[in-house]
mmCIF file of the N, C-alpha and C atoms, coordinates in Angstrom:
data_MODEL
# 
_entry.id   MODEL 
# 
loop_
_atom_site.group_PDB 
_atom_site.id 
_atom_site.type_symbol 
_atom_site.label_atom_id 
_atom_site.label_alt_id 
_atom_site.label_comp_id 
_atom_site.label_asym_id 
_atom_site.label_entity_id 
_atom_site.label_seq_id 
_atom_site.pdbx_PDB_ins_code 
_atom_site.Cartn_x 
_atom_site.Cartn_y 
_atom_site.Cartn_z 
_atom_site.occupancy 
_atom_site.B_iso_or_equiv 
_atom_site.pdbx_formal_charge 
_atom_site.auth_seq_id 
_atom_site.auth_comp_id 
_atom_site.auth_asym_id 
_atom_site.auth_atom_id 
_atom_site.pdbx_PDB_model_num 
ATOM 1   N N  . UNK A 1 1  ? -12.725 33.374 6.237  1.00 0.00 ? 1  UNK A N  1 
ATOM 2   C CA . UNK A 1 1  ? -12.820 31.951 5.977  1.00 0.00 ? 1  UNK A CA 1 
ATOM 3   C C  . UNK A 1 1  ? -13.935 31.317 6.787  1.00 0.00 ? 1  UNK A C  1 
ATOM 4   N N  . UNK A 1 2  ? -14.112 31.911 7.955  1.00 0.00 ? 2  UNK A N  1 
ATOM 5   C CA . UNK A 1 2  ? -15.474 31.164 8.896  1.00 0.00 ? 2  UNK A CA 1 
ATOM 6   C C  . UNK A 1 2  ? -16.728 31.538 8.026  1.00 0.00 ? 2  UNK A C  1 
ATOM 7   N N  . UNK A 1 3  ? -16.971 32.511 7.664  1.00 0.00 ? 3  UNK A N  1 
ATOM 8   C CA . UNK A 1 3  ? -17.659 32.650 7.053  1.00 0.00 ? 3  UNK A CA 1 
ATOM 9   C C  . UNK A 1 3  ? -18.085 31.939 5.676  1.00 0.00 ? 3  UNK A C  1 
ATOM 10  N N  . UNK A 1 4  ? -16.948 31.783 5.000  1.00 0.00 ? 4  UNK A N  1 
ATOM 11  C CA . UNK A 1 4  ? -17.283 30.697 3.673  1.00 0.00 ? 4  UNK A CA 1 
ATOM 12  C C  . UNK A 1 4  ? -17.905 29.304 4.095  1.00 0.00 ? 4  UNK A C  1 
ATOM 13  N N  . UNK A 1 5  ? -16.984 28.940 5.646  1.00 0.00 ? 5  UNK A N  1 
ATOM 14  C CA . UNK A 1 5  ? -17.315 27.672 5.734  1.00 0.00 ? 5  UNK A CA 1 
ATOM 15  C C  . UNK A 1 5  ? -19.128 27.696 6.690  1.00 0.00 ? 5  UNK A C  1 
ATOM 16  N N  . UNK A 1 6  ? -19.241 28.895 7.257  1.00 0.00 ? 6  UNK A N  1 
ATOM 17  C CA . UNK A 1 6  ? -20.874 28.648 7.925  1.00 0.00 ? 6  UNK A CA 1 
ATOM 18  C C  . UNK A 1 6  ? -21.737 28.525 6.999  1.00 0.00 ? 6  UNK A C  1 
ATOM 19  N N  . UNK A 1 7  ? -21.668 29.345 5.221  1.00 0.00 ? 7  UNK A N  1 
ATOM 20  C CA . UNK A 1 7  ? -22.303 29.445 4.295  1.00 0.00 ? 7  UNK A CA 1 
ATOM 21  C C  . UNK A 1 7  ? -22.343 28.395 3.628  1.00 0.00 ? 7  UNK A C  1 
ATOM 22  N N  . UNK A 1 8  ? -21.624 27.269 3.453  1.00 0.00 ? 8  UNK A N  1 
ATOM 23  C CA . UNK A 1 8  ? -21.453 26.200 2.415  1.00 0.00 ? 8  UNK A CA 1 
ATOM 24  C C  . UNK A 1 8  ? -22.419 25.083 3.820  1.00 0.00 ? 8  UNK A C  1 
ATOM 25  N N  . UNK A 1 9  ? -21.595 25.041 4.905  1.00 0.00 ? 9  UNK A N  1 
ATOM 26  C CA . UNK A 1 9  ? -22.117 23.964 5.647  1.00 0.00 ? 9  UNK A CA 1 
ATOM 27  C C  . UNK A 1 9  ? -23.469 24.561 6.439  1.00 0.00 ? 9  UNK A C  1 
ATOM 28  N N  . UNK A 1 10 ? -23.786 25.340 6.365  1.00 0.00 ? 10 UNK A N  1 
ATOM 29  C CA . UNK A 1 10 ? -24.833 25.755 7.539  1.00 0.00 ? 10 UNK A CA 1 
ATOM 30  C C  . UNK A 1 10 ? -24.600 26.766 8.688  1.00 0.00 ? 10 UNK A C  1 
ATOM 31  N N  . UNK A 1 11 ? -23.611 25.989 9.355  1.00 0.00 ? 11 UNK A N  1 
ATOM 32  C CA . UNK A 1 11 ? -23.524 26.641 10.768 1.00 0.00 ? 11 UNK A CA 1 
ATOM 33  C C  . UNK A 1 11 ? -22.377 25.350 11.498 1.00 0.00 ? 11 UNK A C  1 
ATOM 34  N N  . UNK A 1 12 ? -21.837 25.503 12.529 1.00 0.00 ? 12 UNK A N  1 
ATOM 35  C CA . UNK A 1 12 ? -21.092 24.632 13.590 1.00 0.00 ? 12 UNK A CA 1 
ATOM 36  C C  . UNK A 1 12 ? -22.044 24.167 14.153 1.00 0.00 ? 12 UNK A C  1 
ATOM 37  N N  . UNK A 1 13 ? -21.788 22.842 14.275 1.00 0.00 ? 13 UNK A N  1 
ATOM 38  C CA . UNK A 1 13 ? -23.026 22.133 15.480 1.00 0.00 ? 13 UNK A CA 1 
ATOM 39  C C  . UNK A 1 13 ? -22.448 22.561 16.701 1.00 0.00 ? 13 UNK A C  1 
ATOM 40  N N  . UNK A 1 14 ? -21.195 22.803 17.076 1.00 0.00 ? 14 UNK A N  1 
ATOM 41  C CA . UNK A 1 14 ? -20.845 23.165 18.210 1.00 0.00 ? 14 UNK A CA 1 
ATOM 42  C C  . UNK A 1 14 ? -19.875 24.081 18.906 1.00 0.00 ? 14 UNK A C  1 
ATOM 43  N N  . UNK A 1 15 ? -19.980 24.916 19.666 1.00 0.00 ? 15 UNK A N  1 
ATOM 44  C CA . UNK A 1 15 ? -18.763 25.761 19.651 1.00 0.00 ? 15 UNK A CA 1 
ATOM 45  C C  . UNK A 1 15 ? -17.294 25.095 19.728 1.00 0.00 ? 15 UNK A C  1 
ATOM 46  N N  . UNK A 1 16 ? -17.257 24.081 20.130 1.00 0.00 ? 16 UNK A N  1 
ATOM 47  C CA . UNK A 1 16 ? -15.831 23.622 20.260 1.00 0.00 ? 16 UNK A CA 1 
ATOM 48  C C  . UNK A 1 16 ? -15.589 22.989 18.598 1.00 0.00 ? 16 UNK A C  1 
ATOM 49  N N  . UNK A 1 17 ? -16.305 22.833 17.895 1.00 0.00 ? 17 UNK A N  1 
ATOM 50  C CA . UNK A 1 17 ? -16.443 22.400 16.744 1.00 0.00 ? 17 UNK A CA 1 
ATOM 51  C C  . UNK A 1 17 ? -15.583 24.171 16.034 1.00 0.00 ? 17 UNK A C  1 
ATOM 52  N N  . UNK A 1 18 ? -16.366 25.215 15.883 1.00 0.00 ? 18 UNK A N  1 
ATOM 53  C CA . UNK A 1 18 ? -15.804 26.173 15.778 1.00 0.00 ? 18 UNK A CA 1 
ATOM 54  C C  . UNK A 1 18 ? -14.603 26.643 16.267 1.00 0.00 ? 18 UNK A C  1 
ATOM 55  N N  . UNK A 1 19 ? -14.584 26.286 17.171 1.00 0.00 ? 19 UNK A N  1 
ATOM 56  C CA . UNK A 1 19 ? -13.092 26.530 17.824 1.00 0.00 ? 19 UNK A CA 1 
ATOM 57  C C  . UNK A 1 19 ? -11.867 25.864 17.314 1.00 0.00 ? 19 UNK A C  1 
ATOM 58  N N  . UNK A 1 20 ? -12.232 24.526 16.993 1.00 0.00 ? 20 UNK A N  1 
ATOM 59  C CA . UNK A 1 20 ? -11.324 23.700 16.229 1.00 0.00 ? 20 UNK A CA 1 
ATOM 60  C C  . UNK A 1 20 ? -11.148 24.286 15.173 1.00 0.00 ? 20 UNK A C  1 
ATOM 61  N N  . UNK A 1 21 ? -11.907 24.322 14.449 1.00 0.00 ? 21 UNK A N  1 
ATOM 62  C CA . UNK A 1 21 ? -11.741 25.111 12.671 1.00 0.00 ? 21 UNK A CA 1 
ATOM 63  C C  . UNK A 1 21 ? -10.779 26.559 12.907 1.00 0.00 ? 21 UNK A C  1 
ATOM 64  N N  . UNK A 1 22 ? -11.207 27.041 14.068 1.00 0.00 ? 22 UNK A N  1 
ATOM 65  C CA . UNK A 1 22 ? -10.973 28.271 13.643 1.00 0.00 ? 22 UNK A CA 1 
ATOM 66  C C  . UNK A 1 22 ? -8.727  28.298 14.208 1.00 0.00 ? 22 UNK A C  1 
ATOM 67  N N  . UNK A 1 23 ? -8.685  27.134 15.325 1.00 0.00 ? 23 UNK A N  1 
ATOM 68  C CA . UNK A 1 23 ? -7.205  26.944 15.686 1.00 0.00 ? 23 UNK A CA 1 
ATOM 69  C C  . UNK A 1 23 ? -6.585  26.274 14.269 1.00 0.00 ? 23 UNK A C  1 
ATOM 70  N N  . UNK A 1 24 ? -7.127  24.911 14.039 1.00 0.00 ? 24 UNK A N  1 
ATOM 71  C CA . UNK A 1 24 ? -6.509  24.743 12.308 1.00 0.00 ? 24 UNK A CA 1 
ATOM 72  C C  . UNK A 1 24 ? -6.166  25.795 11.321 1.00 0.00 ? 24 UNK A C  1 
ATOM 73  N N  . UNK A 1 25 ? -7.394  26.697 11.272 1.00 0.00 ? 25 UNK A N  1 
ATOM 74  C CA . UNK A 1 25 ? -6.545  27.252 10.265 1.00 0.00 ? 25 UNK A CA 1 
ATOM 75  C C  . UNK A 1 25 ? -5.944  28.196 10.170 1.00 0.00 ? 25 UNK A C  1 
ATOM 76  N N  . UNK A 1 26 ? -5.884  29.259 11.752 1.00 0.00 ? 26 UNK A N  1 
ATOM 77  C CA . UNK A 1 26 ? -4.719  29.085 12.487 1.00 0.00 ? 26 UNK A CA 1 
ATOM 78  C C  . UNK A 1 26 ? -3.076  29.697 12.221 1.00 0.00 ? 26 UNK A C  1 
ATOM 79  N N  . UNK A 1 27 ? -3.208  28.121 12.741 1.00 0.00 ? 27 UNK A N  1 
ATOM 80  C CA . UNK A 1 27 ? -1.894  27.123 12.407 1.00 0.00 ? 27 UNK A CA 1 
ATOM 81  C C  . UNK A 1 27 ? -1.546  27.462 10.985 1.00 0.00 ? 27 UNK A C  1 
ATOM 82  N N  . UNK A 1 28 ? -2.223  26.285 9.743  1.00 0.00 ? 28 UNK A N  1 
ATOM 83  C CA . UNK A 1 28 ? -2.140  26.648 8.414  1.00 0.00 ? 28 UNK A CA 1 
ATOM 84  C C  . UNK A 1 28 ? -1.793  28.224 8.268  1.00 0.00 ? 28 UNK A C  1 
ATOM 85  N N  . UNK A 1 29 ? -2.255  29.263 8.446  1.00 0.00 ? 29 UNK A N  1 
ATOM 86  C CA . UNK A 1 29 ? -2.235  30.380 8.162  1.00 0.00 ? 29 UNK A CA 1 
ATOM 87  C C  . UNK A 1 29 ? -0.361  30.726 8.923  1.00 0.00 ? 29 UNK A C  1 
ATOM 88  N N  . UNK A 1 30 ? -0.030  30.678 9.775  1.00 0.00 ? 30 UNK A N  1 
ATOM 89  C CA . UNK A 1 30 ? 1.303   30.594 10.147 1.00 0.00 ? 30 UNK A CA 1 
ATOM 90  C C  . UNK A 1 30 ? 1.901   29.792 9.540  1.00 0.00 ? 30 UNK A C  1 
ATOM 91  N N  . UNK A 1 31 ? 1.957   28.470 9.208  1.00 0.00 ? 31 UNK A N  1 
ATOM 92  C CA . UNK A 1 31 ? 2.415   27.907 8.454  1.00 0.00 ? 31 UNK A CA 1 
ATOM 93  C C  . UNK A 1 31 ? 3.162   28.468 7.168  1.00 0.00 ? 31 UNK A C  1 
ATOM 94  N N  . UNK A 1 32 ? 1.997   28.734 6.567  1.00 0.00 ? 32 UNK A N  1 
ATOM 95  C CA . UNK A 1 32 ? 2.071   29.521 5.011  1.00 0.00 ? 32 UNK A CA 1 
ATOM 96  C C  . UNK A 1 32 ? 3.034   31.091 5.570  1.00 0.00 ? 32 UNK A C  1 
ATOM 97  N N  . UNK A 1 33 ? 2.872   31.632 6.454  1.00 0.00 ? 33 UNK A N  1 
ATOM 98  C CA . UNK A 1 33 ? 3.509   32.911 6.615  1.00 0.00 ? 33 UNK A CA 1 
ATOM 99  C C  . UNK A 1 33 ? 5.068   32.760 6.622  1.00 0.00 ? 33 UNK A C  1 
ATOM 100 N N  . UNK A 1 34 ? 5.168   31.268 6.877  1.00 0.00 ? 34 UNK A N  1 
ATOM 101 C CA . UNK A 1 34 ? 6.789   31.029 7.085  1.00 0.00 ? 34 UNK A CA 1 
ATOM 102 C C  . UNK A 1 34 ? 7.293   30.044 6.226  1.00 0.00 ? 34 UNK A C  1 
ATOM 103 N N  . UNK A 1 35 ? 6.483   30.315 4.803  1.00 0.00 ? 35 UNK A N  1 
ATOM 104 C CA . UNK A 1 35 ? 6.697   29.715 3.548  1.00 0.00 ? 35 UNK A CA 1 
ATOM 105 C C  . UNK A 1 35 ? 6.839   27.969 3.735  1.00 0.00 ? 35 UNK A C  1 
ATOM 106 N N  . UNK A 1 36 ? 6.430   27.622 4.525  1.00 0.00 ? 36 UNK A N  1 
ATOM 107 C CA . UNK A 1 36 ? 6.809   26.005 5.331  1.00 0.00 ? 36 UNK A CA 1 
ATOM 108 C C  . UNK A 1 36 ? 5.624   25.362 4.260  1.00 0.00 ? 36 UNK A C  1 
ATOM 109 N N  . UNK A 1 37 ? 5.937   23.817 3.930  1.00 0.00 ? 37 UNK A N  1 
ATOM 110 C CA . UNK A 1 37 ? 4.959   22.887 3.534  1.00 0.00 ? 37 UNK A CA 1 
ATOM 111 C C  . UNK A 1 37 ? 3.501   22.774 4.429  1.00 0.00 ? 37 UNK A C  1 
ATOM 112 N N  . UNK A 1 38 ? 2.349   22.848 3.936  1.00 0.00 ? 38 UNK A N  1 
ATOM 113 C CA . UNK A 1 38 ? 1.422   22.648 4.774  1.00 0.00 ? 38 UNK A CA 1 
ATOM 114 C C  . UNK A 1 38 ? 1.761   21.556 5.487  1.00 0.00 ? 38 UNK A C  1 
ATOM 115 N N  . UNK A 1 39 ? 1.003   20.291 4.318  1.00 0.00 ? 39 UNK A N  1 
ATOM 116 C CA . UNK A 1 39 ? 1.275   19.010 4.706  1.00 0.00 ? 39 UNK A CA 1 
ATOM 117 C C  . UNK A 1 39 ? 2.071   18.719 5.766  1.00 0.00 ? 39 UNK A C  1 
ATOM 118 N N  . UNK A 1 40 ? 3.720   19.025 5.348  1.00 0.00 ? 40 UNK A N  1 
ATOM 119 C CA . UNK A 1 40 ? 4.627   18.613 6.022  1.00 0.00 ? 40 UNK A CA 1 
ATOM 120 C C  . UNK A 1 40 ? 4.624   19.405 7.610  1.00 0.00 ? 40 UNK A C  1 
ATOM 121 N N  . UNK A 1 41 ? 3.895   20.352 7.529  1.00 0.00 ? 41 UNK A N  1 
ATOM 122 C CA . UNK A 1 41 ? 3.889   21.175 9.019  1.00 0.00 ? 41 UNK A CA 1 
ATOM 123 C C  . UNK A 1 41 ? 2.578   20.444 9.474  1.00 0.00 ? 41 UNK A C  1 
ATOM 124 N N  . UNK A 1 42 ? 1.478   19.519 8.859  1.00 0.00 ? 42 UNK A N  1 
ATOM 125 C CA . UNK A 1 42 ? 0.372   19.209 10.402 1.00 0.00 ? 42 UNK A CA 1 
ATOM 126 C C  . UNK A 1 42 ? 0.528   17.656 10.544 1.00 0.00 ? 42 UNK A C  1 
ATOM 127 N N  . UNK A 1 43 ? 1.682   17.225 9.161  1.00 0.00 ? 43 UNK A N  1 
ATOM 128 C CA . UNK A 1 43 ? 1.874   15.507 9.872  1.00 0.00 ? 43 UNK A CA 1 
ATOM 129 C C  . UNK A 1 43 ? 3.160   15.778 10.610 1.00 0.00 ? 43 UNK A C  1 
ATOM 130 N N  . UNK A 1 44 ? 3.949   16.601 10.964 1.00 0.00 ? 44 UNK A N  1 
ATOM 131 C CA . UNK A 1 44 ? 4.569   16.766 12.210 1.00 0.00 ? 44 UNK A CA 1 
ATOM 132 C C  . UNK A 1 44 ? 3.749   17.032 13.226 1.00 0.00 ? 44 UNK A C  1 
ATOM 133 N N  . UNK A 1 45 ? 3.108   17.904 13.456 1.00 0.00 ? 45 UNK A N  1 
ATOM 134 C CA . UNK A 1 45 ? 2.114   18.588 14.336 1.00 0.00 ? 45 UNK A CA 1 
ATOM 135 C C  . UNK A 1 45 ? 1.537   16.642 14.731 1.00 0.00 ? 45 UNK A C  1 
ATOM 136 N N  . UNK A 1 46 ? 0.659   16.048 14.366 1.00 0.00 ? 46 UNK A N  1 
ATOM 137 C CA . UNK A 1 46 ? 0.191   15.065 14.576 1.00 0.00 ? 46 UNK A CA 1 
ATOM 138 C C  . UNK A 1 46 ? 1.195   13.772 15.179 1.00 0.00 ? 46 UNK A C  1 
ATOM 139 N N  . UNK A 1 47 ? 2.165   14.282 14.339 1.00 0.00 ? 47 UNK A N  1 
ATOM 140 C CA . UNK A 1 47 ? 3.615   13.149 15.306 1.00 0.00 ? 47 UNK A CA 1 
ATOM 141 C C  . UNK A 1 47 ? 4.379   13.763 16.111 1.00 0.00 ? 47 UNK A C  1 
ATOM 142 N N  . UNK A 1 48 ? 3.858   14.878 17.065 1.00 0.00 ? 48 UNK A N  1 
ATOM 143 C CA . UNK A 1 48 ? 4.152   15.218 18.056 1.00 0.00 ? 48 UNK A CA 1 
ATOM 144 C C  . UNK A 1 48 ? 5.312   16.508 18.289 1.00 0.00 ? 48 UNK A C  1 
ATOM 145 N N  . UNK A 1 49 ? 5.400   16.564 16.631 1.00 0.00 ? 49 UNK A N  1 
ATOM 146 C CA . UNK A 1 49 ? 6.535   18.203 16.794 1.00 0.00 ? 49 UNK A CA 1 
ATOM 147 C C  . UNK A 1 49 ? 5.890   18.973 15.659 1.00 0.00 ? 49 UNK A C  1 
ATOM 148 N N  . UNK A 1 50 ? 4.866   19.924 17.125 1.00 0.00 ? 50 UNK A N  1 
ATOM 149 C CA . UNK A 1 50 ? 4.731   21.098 16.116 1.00 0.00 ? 50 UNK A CA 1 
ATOM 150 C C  . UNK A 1 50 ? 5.377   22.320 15.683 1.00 0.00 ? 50 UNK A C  1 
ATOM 151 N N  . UNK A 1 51 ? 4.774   22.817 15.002 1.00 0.00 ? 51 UNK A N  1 
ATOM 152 C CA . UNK A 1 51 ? 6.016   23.972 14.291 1.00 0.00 ? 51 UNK A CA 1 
ATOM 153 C C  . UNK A 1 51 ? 5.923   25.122 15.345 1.00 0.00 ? 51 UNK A C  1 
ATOM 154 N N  . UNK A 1 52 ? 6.581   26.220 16.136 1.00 0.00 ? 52 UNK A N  1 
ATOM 155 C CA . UNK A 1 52 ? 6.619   27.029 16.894 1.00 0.00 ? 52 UNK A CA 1 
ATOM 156 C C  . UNK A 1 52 ? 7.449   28.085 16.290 1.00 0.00 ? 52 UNK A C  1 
ATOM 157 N N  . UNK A 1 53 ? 6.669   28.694 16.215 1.00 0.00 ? 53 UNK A N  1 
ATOM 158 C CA . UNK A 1 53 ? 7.762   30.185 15.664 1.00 0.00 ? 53 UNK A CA 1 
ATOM 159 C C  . UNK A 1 53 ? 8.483   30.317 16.744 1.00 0.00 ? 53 UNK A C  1 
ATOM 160 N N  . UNK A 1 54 ? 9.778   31.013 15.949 1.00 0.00 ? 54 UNK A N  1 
ATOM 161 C CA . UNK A 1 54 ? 11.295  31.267 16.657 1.00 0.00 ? 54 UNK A CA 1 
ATOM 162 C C  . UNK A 1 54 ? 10.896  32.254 18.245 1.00 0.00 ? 54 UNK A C  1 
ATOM 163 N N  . UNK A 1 55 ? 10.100  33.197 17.987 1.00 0.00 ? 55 UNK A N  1 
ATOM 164 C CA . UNK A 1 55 ? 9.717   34.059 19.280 1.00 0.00 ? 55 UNK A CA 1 
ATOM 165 C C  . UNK A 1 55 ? 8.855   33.499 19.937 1.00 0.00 ? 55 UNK A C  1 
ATOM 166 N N  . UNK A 1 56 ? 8.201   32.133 19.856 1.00 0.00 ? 56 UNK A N  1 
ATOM 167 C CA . UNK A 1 56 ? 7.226   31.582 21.322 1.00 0.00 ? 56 UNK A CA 1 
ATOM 168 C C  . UNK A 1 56 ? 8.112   30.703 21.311 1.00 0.00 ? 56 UNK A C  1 
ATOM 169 N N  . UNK A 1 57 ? 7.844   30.634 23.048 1.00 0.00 ? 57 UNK A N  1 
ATOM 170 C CA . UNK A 1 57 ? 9.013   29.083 23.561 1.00 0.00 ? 57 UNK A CA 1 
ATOM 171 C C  . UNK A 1 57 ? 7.722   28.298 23.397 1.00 0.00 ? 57 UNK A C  1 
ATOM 172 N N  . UNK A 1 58 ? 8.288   27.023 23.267 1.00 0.00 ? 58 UNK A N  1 
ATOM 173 C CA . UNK A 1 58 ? 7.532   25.993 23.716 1.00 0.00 ? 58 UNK A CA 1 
ATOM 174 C C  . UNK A 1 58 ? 7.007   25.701 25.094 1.00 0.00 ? 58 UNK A C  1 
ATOM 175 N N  . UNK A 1 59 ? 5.871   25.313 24.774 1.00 0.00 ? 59 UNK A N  1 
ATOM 176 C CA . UNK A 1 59 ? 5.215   24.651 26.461 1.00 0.00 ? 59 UNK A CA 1 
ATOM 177 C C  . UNK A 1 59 ? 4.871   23.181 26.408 1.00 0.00 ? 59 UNK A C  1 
ATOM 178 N N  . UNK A 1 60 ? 4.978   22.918 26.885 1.00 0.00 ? 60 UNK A N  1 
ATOM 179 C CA . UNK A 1 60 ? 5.088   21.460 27.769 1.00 0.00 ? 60 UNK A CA 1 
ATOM 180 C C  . UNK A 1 60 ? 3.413   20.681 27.214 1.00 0.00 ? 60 UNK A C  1 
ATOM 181 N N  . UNK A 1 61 ? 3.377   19.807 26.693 1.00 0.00 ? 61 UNK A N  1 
ATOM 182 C CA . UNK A 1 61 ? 2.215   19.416 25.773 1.00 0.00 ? 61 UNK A CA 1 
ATOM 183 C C  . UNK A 1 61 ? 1.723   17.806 26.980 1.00 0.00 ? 61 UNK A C  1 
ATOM 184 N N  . UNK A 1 62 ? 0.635   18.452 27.436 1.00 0.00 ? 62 UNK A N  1 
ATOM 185 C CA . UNK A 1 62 ? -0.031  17.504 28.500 1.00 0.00 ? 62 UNK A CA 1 
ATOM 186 C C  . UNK A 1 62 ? -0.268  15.693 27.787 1.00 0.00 ? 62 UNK A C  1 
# 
């Protein structure tokens, strides 16, 4: 998928720019593994409860 997206857009202006893309989709990609709504798994994520698979504990969100 990084690859589709360096080819359509160019390139990342920045590594943390890449880094972002590459944690989103991620996420999405777990998401989908646990048959869950996208949507409904990153407007939780954004209102402060993200989705955590059953085998990671949660950590403490600064």
């Amino acid at each position: 998928m990084i690859k589709v997206k360096q080819k359509v857009s160019g390139a990342f202006r920045t590594l943390e720019g890449a880094q972002t893309f590459c944690d989103i989709r991620s996420y999405i990609s777990k998401v989908r593994k646990q048959q869950m709504d996208v949507l409904e798994a990153i407007t939780d994520a954004f209102l402060g409860r993200p989705f955590l698979p059953a085998a990671v504990e949660p950590r403490l969100l600064p």
